[in-house]
Every structure is written in C-alpha cells, then in structure tokens.
C-alpha positions as CSV (number, residue, x, y, z in Angstrom):
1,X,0.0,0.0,0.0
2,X,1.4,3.7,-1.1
3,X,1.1,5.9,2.2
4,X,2.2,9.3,2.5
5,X,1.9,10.1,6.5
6,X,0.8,13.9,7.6
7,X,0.5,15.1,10.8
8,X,-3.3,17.8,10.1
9,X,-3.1,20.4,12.7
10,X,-4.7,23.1,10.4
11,X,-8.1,24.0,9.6
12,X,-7.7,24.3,6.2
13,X,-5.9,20.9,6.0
14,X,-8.8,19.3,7.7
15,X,-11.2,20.6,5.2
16,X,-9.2,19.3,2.5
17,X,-9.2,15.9,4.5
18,X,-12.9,15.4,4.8
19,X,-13.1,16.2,1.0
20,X,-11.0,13.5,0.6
21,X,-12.2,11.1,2.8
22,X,-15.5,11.9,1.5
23,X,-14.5,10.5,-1.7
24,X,-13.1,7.4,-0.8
25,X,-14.2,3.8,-1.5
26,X,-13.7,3.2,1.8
27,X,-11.9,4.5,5.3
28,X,-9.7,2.8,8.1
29,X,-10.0,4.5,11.0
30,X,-9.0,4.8,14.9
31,X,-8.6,7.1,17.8
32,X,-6.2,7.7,20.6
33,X,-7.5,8.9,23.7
34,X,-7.7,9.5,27.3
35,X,-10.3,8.8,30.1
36,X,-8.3,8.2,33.4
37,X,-9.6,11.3,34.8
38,X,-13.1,12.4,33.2
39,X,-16.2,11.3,32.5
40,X,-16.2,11.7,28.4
41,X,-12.9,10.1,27.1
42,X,-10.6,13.1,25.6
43,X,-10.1,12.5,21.8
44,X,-5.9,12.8,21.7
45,X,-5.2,11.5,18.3
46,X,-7.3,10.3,15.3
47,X,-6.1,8.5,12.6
48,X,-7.7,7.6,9.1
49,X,-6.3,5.7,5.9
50,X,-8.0,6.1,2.0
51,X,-5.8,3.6,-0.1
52,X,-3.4,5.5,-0.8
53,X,-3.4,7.7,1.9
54,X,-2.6,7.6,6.0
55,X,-3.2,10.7,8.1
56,X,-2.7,11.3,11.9
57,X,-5.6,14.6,13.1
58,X,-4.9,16.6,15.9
59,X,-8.2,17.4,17.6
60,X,-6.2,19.3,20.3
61,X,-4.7,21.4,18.5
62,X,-8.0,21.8,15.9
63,X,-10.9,22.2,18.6
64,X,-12.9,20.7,16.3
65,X,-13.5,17.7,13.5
66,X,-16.4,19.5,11.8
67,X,-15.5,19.2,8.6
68,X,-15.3,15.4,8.9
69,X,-18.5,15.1,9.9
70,X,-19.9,14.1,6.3
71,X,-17.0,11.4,5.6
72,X,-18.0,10.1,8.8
73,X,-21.3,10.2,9.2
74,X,-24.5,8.8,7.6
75,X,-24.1,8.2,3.5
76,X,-20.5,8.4,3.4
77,X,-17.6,5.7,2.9
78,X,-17.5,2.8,5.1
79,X,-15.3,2.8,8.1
80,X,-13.0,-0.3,8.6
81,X,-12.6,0.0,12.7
82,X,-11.5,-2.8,14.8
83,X,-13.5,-2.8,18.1
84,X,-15.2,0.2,17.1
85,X,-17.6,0.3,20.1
86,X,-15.0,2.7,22.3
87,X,-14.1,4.6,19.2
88,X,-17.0,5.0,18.5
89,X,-18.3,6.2,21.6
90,X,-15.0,9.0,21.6
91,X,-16.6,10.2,18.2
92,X,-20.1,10.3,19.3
93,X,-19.7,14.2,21.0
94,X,-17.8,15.5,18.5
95,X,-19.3,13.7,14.9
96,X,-22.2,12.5,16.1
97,X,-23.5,9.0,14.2
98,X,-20.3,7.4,12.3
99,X,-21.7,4.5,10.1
100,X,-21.5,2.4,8.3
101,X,-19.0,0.9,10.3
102,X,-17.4,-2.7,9.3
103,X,-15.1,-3.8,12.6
104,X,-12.7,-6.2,12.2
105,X,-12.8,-8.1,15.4
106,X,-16.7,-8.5,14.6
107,X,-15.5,-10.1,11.7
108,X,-12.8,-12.2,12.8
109,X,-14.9,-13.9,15.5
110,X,-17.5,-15.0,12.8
111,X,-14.9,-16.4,10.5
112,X,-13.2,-18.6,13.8
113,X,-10.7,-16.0,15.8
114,X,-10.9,-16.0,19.9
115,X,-13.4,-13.2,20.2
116,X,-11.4,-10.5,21.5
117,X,-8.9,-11.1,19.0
118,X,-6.2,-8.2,18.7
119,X,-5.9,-6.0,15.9
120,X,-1.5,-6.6,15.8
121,X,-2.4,-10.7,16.2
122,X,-5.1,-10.7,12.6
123,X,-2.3,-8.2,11.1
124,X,0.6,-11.0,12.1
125,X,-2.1,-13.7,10.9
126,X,-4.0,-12.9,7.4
127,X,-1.0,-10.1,6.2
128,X,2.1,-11.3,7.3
129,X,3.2,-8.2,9.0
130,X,4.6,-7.9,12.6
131,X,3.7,-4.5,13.9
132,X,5.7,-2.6,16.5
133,X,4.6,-2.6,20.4
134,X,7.2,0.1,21.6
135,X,4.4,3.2,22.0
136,X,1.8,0.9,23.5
137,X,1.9,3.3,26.6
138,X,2.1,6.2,25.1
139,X,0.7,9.7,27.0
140,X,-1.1,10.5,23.4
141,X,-2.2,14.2,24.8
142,X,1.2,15.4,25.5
143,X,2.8,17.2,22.2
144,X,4.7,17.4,20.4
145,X,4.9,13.6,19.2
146,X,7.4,12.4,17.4
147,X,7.7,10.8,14.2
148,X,7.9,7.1,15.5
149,X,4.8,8.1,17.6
150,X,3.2,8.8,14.6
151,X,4.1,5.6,12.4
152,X,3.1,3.6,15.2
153,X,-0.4,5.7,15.2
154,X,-0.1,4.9,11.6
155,X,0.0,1.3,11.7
156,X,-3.2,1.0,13.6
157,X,-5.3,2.3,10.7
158,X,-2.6,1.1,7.2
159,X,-4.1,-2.7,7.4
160,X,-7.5,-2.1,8.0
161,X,-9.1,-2.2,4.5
162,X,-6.7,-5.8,3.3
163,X,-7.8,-7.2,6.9
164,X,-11.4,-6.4,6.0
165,X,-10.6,-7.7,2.4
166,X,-9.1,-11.4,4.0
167,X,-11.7,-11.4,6.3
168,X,-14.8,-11.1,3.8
169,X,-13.2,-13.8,1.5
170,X,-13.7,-16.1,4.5
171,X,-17.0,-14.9,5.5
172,X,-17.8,-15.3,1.6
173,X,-16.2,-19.1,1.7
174,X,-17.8,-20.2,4.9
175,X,-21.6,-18.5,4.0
176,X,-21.6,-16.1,6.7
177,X,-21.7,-12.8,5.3
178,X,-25.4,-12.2,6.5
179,X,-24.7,-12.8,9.7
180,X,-21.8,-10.0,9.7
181,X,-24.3,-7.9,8.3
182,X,-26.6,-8.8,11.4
183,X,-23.7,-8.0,14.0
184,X,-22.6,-4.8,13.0
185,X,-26.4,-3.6,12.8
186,X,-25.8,-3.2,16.4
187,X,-23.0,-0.4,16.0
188,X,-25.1,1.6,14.2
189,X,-27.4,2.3,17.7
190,X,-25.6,5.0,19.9
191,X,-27.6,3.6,22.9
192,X,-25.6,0.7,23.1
193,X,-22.4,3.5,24.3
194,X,-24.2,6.4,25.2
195,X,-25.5,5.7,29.0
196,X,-29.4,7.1,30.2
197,X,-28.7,8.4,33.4
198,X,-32.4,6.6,34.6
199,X,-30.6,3.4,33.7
200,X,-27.5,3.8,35.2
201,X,-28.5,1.3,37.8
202,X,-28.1,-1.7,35.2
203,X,-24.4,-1.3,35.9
204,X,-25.1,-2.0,39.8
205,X,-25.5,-6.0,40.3
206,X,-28.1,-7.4,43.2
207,X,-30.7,-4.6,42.7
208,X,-33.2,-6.8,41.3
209,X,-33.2,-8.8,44.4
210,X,-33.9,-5.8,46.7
211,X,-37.4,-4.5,48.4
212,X,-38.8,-2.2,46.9
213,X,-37.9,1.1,48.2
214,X,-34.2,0.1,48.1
215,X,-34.7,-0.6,44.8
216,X,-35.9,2.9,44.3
217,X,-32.8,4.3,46.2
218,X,-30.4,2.6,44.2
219,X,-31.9,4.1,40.9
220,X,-32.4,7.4,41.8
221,X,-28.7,7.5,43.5
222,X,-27.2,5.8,40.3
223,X,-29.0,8.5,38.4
224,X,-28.1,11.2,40.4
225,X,-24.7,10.3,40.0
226,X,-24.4,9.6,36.6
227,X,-25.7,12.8,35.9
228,X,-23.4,15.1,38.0
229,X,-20.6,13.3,36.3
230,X,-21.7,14.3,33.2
231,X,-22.1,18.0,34.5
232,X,-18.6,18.0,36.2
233,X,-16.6,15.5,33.2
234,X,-15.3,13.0,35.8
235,X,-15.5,9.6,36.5
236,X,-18.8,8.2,37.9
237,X,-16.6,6.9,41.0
238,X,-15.0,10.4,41.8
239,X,-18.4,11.4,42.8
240,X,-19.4,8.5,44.8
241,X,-17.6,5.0,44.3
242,X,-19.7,1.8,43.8
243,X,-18.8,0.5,47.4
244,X,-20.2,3.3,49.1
245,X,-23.4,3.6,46.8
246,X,-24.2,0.1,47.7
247,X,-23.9,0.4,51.3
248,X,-26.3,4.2,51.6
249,X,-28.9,1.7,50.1
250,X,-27.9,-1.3,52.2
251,X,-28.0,1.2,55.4
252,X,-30.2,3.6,54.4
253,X,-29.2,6.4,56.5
254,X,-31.3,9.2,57.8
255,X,-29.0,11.9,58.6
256,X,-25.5,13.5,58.6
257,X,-23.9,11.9,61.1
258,X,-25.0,8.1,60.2
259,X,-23.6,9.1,56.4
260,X,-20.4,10.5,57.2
261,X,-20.1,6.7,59.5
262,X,-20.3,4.3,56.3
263,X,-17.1,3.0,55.7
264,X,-15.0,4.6,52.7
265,X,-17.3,7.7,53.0
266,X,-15.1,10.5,51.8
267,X,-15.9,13.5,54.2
268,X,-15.6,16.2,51.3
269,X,-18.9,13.9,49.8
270,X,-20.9,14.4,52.7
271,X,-20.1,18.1,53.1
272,X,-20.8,18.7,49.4
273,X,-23.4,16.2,48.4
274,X,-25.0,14.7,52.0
275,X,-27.8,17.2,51.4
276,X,-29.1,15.7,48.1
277,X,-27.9,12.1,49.1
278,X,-30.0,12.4,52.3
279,X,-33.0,13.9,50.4
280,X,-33.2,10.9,47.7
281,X,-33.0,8.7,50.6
282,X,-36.4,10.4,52.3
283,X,-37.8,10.3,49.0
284,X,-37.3,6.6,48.0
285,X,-40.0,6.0,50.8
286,X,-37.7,3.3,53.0
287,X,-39.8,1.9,56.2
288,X,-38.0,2.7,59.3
289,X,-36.3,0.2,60.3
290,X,-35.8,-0.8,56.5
291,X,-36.9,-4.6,55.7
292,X,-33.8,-6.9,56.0
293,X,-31.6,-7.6,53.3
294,X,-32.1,-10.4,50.9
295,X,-30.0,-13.7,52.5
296,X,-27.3,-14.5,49.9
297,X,-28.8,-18.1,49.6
298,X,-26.4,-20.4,47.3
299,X,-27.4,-21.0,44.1
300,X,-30.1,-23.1,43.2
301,X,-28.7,-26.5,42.1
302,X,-31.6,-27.5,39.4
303,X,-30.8,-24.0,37.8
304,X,-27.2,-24.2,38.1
305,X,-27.7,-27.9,36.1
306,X,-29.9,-26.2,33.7
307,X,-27.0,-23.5,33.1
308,X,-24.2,-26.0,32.6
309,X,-26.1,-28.1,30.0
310,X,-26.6,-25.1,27.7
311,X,-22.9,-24.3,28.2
312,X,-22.2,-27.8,26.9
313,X,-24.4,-27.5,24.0
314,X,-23.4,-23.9,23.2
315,X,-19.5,-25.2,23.1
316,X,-20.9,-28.2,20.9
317,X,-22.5,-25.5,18.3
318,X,-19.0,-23.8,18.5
319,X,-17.3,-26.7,18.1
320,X,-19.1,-27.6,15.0
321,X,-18.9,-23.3,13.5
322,X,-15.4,-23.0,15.0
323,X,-16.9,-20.0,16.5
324,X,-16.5,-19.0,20.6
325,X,-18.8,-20.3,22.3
326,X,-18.7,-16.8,23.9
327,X,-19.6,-15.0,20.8
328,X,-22.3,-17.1,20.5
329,X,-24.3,-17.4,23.4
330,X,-22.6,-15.3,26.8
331,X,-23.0,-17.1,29.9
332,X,-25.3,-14.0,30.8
333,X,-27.5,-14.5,28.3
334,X,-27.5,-18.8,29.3
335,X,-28.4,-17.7,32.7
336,X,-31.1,-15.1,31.4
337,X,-32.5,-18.3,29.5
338,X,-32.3,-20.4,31.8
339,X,-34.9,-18.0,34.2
340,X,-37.4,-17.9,31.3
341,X,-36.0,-14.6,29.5
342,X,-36.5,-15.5,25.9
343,X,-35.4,-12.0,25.0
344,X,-31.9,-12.4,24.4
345,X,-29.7,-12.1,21.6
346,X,-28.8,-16.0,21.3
347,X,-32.8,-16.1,20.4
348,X,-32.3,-14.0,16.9
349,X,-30.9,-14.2,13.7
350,X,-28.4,-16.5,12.8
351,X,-27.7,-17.2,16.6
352,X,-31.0,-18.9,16.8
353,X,-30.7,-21.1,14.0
354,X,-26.9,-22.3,14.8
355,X,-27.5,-22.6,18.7
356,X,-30.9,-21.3,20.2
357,X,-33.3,-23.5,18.6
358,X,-30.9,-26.3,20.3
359,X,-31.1,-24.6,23.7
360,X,-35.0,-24.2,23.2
361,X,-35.4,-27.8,22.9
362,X,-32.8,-28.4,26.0
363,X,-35.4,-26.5,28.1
C-alpha cells in the first residue's frame, strides 16, 4: 500500500481531509485517547487511511472535526474500525453517528478468531506483517509527538481495509456474510455506548433482588450520579464510588452523622453532596427500620444444572462453526435463558438457528 503520512493540525488541512475522505471507496479508521480522569474520554489523536493515503488529526490542537463530519457520518464511505464500540463512543460528542462501520474483530470472530482477538495478532495472521509494540503506553495528549509516535499511530489504521478484504473472502467461503451484516447492525445504535442516566442502575449488580424502596434508592442515586458526572466530566466513581453507593442503600441512612459513618465515606462527599444524598433517601419511601436484606442463599442446584447443559451444548454449536462459544451465546444470556428470558440475543438471527433452537429444545 502507497502511504504518505501527515500530521493535520490546520483547519484548512482538515477541510481538505474530509473532501477527501468523502471520496473514498472506503476509510480505516482509529482514535487515541484518554479517560483516566473524566467522565467523556478526551479525543488525543485520530487516525484515518483512504488507499493511498494515511493521516494522523490533531483534535487538540484543531478544537474541532467538523468538517469530517460528512465522511464520517450517515451516506459516506464505510469505516473499517477494529473494536469500534470505544471509538466510536470517543466520536459520538464530536461527529455525532459514524456509520457504516465494518469492525474487524466483529468479523474475525465470525470467521473462527478468539473473540477479543487483537488488531497486531489478525495483522501477524492474514497479512504477514509484525507491527511494533514500543508506543503501546504512550501519553497521546502530550505534544509534540514524534515521528515514530506517529508511524506507530499509523499502523493501527494502514491494514485495515486488506484485513477487511481477508476477512470477507472467509466470510464469503464459509456462508456467513449475512450474519456479519446482522452484527454490526448493532453499532449503528448510539444507545448501546451512550448511557441514560435513569438506567445507570443496570451497571449496579443485586438490585433486582432488593425490596422495593431500596430498589428505588439505588436508581435514583445511580441517576443522580451519573448525571453530575456528566455535569462535572469525571469519573462516575469520583463522585461517589460503587462500594459506598451500595452500602447508603444497604444502610439507608437518615442523617449526617449516620452518612459520614459508612465506611469509605469521603468526608468532602458528605459536606458537598450529604444534602441531596439524604434527600433521595427520604424520598425513595424506606420503612423505618428498612426490611432486611435479601439472604445471599447459594445457588439453586436445578438451575445451576440447567445452566451447565446449555454451556455444553453452546460449546458443541461452536465446536461444529469453530466459533467462541462466547460470541455465541454469553454465559449472561445462558443464565437469562435459563430463568425464562426468551429475549436475548442467542434467540435472533443467525444465533437462533446455529444454537438457540438447540437450547429451546434443552429446556
């Protein structure tokens, strides 16, 4: 592949960019970024590749990808991205929707990779090239960056469009080019990355098995958190860490002083925050005392049983497709089917056919 590398820190350079990426057959693309410390990942770095063309972007330097937007978005080129979802995600604030999106990992898992395969190990694998680790650590928002920094940024975005190649000759051989199609459907819905405050709870395990009113506590403080996260752009657990979430609803506290006491409890949270913490406790109704909390009774043996057989069947079915039995059927989804939730992903498409109909009849 001819390349001709360019670091775009100018406006007018990125203008000329989208125009070009605009008119490509198709676009390789990644991101560098960092999260440590806020809630929305900081774009650091982007990188895209046309055929005959690799380009590193600075979006600190720019402020802004605007005139990318139309490459990226809806109706333009496809973009080859391997495990787009985070990427994805990074692009979401600043380019909104970026589809259609073909990611390579997606792919490799259908045609018989592990299913986090990496994007170096499909490069070593289907092209023959070894690519280099040294800048796997790098601090990609501190500039300048050097020229190996960039060839390394490079690399991550050259193969894409031959691995997508290799891997849609196998998908063509083995008949399973409608069931990529299927998969990457899924990319093209920002709710699976973007997070509804109201359903921040999902992240939390064990509140399904609490009374009522808990329950309530736990959603609104999940909510409540999630949101000022968002407001102050830092991490979910700078504002109130999982540990201590989980005991206010286990303890239910009525005032200050009881607050400040739960172990972990950072002081500067109770001064800032005990108000509104205390006042979503008084509103999520909680008898006084609370009811206990749920026993942790060990697991039901007949359902644990049921749960092992599907594993066995779902590693026959990817025995037989050579595909992880992880892609196909997660043991989340065996033990949602095995409570009587038929609405899971192993239940559609091509998943039904090549292992749900066979857990169906197991039941």
């Amino acid at each position: 592949m001819s390349t001709s590398a360019e670091f775009i820190t100018g406006a007018s350079a990125l203008v000329d960019l989208g125009a070009e990426l605009a008119a490509a057959p198709a676009i390789g693309l990644d991101t560098e970024f960092m999260r440590e410390s806020t809630y929305r990942a900081e774009l650091c770095l982007l990188q895209a590749a046309t055929p005959a063309h690799a380009v590193c972007v600075d979006p600190l330097a720019l402020g802004t990808l605007a005139p990318l937007a139309q490459a990226l978005g809806p109706g333009g080129p496809i973009k080859i991205l391997h495990a787009a979802r985070q990427d994805l995600e990074v692009l979401w604030p600043l380019i909104g929707r970026v589809t259609p999106v073909f990611d390579t990992q997606v792919a490799a898992a259908l045609a018989g990779f592990p299913a986090q395969v990496g994007y170096g190990e499909l490069v070593r694998q289907l092209l023959g090239h070894e690519l280099a680790k040294a800048h796997t650590r790098t601090d990609w928002s501190r500039r300048p960056l050097s020229a190996d920094q960039l060839a390394y940024a490079l690399d991550d975005v050259r193969y894409l469009a031959p691995l997508r190649d290799a891997l849609l000759a196998r998908l063509d051989t083995l008949g399973r080019t409608s069931w990529l199609a299927e998969d990457l459907d899924d990319l093209a819905d920002p709710a699976s990355f973007v997070v509804d405050p109201d359903c921040a709870w999902q992240r939390l395990k064990g509140v399904q098995a609490l009374d009522a009113g808990r329950q309530r506590l736990a959603k609104s403080l999940a909510a409540w958190r999630e949101r000022r996260a968002i407001d102050r752009n830092r991490p979910r657990g700078w504002i109130l860490a999982d540990p201590v979430l989980k005991e206010i609803v286990a303890s239910v506290p009525r005032d200050a002083a009881t607050l400040g006491a739960i172990s972990e409890m950072p002081q500067g949270v109770v001064q800032r925050s005990g108000h509104d913490i205390l006042e979503l406790v008084r509103e999520a109704e909680i008898p006084e005392p609370p009811p206990p909390l749920p026993r942790r009774d060990r697991p039901d043996a007949a359902f644990t049983a049921v749960v092992k057989r599907l594993a066995e069947l779902t590693r026959e079915a990817a025995g037989e497709t050579g595909i992880s039995a992880e892609v196909l059927a997660p043991r989340r989804e065996l033990e949602r089917l095995a409570g009587g939730d038929q609405n899971v992903a192993l239940l559609r498409g091509w998943r039904r056919e090549v292992v749900g109909e066979r857990l169906l009849r197991a039941l």
